[in-house]
KETITI-59214 format. One record per residue (C-alpha): residue number from 1; x, z, y. Coordinates in steps of 0.05 Angstrom, whole numbers. Layout:
<recs>
  seq      xx      zz      yy
  NUM       X       Z       Y
...
</recs>
This chain:
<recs>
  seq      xx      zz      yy
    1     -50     376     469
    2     -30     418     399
    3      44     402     382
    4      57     433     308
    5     126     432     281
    6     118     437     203
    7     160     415     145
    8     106     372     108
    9     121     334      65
   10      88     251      66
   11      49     271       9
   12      24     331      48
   13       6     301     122
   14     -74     288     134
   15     -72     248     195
   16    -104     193     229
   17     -33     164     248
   18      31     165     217
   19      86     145     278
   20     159     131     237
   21     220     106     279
   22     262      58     244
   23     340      31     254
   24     362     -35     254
   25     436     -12     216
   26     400      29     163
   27     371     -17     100
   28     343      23      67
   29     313      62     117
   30     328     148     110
   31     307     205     130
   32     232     221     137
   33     222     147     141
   34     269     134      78
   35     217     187      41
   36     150     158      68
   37     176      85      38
   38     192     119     -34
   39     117     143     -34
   40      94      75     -13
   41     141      39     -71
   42     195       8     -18
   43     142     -25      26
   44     185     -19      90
   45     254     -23      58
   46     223     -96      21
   47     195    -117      86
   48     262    -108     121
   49     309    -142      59
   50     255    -201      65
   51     267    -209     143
   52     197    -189     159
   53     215    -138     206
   54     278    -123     236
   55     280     -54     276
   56     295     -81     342
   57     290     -36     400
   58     218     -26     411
   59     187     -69     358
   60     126     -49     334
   61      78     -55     274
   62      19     -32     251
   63      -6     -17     173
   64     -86      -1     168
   65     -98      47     104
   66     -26      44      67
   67     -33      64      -7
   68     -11     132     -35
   69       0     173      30
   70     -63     206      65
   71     -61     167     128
   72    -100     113     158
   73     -60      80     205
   74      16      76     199
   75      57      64     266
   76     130      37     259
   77     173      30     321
   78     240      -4     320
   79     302      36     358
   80     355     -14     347
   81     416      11     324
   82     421      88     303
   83     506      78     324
   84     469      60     391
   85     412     109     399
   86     413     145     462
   87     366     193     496
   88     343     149     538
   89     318     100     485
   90     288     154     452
   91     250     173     518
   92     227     102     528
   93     205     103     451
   94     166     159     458
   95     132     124     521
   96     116      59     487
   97      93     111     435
   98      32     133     485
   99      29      69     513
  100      -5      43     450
  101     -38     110     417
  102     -72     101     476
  103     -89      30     474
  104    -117      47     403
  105    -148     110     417
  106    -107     144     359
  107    -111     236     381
  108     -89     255     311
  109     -15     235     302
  110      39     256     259
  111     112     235     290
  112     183     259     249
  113     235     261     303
  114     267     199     277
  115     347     201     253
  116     334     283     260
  117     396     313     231
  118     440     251     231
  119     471     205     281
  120     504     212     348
  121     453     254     383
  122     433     329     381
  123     367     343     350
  124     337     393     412
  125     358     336     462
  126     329     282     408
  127     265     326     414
  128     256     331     483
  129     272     266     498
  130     214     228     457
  131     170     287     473
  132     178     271     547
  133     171     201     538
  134      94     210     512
  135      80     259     561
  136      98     212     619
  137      63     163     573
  138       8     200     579
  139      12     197     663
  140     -31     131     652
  141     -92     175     618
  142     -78     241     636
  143    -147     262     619
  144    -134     244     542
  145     -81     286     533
  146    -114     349     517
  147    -147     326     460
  148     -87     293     426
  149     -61     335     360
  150      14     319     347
  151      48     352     283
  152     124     341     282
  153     146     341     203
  154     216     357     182
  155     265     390     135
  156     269     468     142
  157     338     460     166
  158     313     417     235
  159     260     470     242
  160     294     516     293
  161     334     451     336
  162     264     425     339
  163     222     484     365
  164     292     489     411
  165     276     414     442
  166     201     424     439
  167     222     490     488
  168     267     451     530
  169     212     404     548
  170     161     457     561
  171     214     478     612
  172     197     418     660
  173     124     421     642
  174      67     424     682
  175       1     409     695
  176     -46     403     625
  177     -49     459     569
  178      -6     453     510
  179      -8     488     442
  180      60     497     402
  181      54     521     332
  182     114     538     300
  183     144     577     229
  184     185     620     280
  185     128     624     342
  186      48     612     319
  187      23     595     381
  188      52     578     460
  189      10     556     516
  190      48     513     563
  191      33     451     622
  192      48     395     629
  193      56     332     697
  194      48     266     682
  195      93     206     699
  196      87     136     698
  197     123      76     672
  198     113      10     652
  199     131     -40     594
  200     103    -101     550
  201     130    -103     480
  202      90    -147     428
  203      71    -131     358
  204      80    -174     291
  205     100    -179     223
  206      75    -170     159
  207      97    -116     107
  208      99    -125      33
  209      22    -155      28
  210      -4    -107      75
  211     -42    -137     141
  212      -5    -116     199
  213     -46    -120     257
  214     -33    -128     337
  215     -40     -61     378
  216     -72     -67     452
  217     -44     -41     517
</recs>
């Protein structure tokens, strides 16, 4: 697995998979997410003011090819309330997260740490928290992990908390080689030990005329 912490802008990322996080209390959605739906002309924010989605804990939808940003796939996961986000729901986020790149077979991901610099919650514990929840997510189909490529877009500000909670998790790693790239550290070779977990959230919705499409265990 390559993490890369970068501060890319929407406009800049070239992945298969875009993964946002969205809040139930924020309409319009900020952040990295609040960007990514000015590039795509309000397409989230309209789908949430029309009741299409709602950004329940662990909702999920799926956009094939969304205009304007280089992606092919865009993820969105509901986290309920940001006054209500914890750790924890950020680590069971992160492990529905694998739960269905896996189910789709998607290895080149870009995932903001959602709500990073805002809310109740420190961005290195943010970090590690949805970083661990993958990597246990991963415990399913361990042998998939090494070829997943993860790059972690933010504003320069978040770059050093990040690379802090990327470090933290490395801490308790073990098991699979991991790449961190970095401004402040090029490369870091770390492992990794899988976990397990289990949970059966359902996808729907449709977003401002785009097909939204059901994601597979």
């Amino acid at each position: 697995m390559k993490i890369k912490i970068t501060t890319a802008s929407p406009d800049a990322l070239n992945h298969d998979t875009l993964i946002l996080g969205f809040f139930s209390d924020e309409r319009p959605p900020r952040g990295y997410c609040g960007l990514v739906d000015w590039r795509l002309n309000g397409m989230i924010s309209n789908a949430i003011a029309g009741g299409r989605i709602s950004g329940i804990f662990l909702e999920k939808l799926a956009c094939a090819f969304p205009e304007r940003i280089r992606v092919s796939r865009l993820l969105m996961f509901g986290l309920g309330a940001l006054s209500e986000l914890t750790y924890d729901k950020l680590y069971n986020a992160g492990y529905e997260i694998a739960r269905t790149i896996i189910g789709i077979g998607a290895t080149d991901l870009a995932l903001p740490v959602p709500a990073a610099g805002r809310g109740p919650l420190n961005l290195d514990g943010m970090t590690e928290a949805l970083l661990t929840g993958i990597f246990d997510g991963f415990g399913r189909a361990p042998e998939k992990l090494p070829t997943v490529i993860l790059e972690i877009p933010g504003e320069p500000d978040h770059t050093r908390d990040t690379r802090r909670g990327v470090d933290l998790f490395r801490q308790h790693a073990g098991g699979a080689d991991i790449e961190i790239h970095s401004p402040e550290d090029r490369t870091a070779d770390i492992t990794d030990t899988p976990g397990d977990k289990d949970s059966d959230k359902k996808i729907s919705g449709v977003m401002h005329g785009q097909k939204v499409q059901p994601v597979g265990d």
